[in-house]
C-alpha positions in Angstrom: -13.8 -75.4 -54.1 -15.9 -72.5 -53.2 -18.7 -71.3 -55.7 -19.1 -68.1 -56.7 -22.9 -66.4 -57.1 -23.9 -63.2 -58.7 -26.6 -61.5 -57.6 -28.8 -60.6 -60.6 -29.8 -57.2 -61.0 -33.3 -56.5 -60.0 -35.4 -53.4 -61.5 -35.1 -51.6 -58.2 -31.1 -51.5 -58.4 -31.8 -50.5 -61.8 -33.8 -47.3 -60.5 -31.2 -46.8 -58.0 -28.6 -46.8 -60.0 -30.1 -44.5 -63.0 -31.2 -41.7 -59.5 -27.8 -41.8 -58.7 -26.5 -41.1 -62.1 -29.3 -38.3 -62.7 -28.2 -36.5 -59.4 -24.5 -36.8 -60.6 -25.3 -35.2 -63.9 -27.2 -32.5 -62.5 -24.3 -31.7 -59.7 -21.7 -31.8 -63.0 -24.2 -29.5 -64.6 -24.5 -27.1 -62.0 -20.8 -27.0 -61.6 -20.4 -26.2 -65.6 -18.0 -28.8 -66.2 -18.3 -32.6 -67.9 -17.6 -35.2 -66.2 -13.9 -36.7 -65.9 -10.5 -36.1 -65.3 -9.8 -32.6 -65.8 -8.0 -31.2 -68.9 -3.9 -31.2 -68.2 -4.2 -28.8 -71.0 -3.9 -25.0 -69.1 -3.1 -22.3 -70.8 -2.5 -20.0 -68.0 0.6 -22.7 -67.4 1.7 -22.1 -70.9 1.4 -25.4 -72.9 0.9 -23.3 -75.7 4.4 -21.8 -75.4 6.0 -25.0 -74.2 4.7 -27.3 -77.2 6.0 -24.2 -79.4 9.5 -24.8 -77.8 9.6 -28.5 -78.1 8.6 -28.2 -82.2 11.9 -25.4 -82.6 13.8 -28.1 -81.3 13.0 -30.7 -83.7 10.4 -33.0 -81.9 7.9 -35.2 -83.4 4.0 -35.3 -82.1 4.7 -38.2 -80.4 7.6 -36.9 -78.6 6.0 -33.8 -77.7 2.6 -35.6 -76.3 5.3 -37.3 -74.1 7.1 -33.9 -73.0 3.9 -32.7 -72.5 2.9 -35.5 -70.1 0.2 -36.7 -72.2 -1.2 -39.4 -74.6 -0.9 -38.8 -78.5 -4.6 -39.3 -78.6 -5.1 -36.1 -76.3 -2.1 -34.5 -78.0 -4.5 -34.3 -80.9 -7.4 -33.3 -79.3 -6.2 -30.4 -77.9 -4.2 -29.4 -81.3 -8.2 -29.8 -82.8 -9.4 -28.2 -79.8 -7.2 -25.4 -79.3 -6.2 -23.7 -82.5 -3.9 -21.7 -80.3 -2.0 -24.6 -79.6 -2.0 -25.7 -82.5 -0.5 -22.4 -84.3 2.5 -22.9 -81.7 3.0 -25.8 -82.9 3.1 -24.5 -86.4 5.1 -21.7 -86.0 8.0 -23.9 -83.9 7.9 -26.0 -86.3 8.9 -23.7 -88.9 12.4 -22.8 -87.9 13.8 -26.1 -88.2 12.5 -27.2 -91.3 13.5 -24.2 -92.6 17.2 -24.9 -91.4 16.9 -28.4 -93.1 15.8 -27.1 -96.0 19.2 -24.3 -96.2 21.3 -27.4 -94.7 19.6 -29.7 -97.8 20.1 -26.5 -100.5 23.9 -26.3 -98.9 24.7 -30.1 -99.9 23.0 -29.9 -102.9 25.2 -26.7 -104.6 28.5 -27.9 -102.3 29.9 -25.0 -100.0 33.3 -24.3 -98.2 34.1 -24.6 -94.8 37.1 -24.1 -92.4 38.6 -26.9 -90.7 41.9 -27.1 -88.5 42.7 -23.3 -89.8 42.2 -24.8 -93.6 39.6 -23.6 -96.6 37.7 -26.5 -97.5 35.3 -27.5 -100.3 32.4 -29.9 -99.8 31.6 -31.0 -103.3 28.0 -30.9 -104.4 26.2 -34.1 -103.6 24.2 -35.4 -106.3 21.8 -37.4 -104.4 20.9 -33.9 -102.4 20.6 -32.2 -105.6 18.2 -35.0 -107.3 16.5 -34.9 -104.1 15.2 -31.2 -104.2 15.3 -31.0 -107.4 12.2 -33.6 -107.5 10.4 -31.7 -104.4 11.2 -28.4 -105.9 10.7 -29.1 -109.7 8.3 -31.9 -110.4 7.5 -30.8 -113.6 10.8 -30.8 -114.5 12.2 -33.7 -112.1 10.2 -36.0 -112.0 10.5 -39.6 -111.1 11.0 -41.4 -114.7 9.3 -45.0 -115.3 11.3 -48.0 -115.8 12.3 -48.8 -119.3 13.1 -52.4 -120.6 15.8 -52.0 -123.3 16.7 -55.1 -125.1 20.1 -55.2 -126.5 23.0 -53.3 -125.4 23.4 -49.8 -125.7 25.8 -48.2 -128.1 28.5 -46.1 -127.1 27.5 -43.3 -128.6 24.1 -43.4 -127.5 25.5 -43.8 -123.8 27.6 -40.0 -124.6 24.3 -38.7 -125.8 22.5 -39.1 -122.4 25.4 -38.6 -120.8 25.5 -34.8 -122.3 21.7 -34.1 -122.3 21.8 -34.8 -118.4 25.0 -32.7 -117.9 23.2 -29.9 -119.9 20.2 -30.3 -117.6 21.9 -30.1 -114.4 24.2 -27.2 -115.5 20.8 -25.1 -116.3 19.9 -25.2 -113.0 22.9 -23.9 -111.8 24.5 -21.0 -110.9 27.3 -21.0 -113.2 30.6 -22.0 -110.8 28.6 -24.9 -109.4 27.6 -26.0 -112.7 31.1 -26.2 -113.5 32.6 -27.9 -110.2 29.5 -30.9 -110.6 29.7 -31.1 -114.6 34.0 -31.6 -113.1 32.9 -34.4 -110.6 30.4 -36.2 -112.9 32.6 -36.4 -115.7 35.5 -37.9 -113.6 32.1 -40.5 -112.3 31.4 -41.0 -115.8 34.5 -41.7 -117.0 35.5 -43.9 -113.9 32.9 -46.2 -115.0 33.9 -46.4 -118.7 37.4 -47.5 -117.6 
């Protein structure tokens, strides 16, 4: 087997090498850009508007840096570097959270719909309405701690929180929802007293 040898580096490659690198500096200079790859970013080809699209239509970061041809890393350099980008990105991103939100609202208060020629109702879904009611109303909502109760509960103590919560939700409703979810949760409750 062969052996391989290095060279070392003597001070007059050194020199060389640091000339070279001074005269590409100064060509990069002269030319007014850094060195490196160019930019993909180009606003005369519209990323702006393109990255604007791809957020209306529901796309994460990472799926837009890959849309857009490019890592996430530069994806967030030119969102820091280009606050124009980054407004179009804003902006798209706007309309469909908004439509979650309506969708999310819609599920929440239960709505009617038409299917196979028929009216339909969509009852009110309690985990929806828990849901923004702890985004929406914190102070209100809140997540409660834990509670270690010892002992069972009574029965009467069980109707109690059973109508305080009732008359909680049914404040924050318009009164026909109220009404249609106070319905359903008192066939749940009773359901699970049975």
């Amino acid at each position: 087997m062969g052996s391989v040898t290095r060279q070392k580096t003597t001070d007059t490659d050194k020199a060389r090498l640091d000339a070279v690198a001074a005269i590409q500096t100064q060509q990069t200079e002269k030319r007014g850009r850094k060195m490196g790859r160019p930019s993909k970013y180009d606003k005369a080809r519209t990323t702006d508007e393109v990255a604007g699209m791809l957020a209306q239509h529901g796309l994460t970061d990472a799926e837009m840096a890959a849309e857009l041809g490019v890592s996430e890393r530069t994806y967030y350099r030119w969102r820091q570097a280009h606050p124009e980008f980054r407004q179009s990105i804003g902006t798209g991103k706007e309309l469909p959270d908004s439509r979650v939100e309506a969708s999310l609202f819609r599920r929440a208060i239960g709505f009617t719909y038409k299917e196979d020629g028929k009216h339909k109702v969509a009852l009110p879904d309690v985990t929806a309405a828990r849901f923004w009611l702890t985004n929406r109303r914190p102070d209100r909502w809140r997540e409660a701690k834990a509670v270690e109760v010892n002992g069972s509960l009574s029965r009467d103590l069980i109707d109690q929180i059973q109508t305080t919560l009732c008359d909680a939700v049914r404040a924050t409703l318009q009164p026909e929802d109220g009404d249609r979810l106070m319905r359903y949760l008192q066939e749940k409750f009773d359901h699970t007293r049975g």
